[in-house]
C-alpha positions in Angstrom: 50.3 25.8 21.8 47.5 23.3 20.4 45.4 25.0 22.2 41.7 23.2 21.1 43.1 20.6 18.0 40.9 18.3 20.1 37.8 20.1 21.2 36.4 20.0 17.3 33.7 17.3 16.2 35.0 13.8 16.1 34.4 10.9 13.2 31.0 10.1 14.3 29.8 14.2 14.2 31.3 14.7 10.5 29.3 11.2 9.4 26.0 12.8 11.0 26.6 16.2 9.5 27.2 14.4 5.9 24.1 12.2 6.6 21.9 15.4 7.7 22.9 17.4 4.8 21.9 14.1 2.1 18.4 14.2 4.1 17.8 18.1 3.7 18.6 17.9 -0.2 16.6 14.6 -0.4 13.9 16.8 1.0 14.2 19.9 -0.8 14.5 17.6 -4.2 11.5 16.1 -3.3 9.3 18.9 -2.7 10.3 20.5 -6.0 9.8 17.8 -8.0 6.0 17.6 -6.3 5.4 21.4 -7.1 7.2 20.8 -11.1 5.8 17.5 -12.0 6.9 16.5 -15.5 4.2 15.9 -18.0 3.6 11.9 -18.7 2.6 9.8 -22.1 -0.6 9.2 -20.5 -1.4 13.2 -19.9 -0.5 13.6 -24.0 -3.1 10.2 -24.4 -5.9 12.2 -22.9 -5.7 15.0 -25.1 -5.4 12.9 -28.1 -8.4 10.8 -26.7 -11.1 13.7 -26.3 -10.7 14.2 -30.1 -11.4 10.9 -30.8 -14.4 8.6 -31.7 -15.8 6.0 -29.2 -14.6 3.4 -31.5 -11.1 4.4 -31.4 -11.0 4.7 -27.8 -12.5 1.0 -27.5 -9.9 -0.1 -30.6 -7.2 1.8 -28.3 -8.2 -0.2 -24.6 -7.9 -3.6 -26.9 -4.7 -2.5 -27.7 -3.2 -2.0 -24.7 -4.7 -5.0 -22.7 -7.1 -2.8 -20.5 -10.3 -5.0 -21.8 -10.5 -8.7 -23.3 -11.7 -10.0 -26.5 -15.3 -10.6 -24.9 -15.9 -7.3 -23.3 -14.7 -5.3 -26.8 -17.3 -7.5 -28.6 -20.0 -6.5 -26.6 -18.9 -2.7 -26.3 -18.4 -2.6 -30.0 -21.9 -4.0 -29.9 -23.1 -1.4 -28.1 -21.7 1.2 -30.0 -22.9 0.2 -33.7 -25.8 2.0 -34.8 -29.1 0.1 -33.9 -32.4 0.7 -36.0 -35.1 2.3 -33.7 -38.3 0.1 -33.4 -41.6 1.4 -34.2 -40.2 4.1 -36.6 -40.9 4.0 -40.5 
């Protein structure tokens, strides 16, 4: 009469199922979100950046802590307009 209520997949089968089914979405999530990346504040920084001046891109590293006090002093050195010797 019950013919087979008892040949089906015990506990442990239905846990591996549910586990095997989290690690294919995982996957499949994963992979999509590697083909679709989503665009980031620092992609919309570069854009901005290849408008602007040398001295705003220095004034910008200060800014976020990328270079020191020292090292912008001598850059912004570096970038001020020097006279040319030997001309006039």
């Amino acid at each position: 009469m019950f013919n087979g209520i008892h040949t089906g997949m015990g506990a442990g089968g239905w846990v591996l199922m549910v586990l095997l089914w989290v690690a294919l979405l995982a996957v499949i999530v994963s992979v999509v979100a590697r083909l679709f990346p989503t665009t980031r504040s620092d992609a919309r920084d570069d854009v901005v950046e290849k408008s602007a001046t040398p001295s705003d891109i220095l004034d910008r590293r200060l800014a976020r802590g990328e270079i020191d006090g020292p090292s912008y002093d001598a850059l912004r050195a570096k970038l001020s307009p020097q006279p040319f010797a030997g001309r006039g």
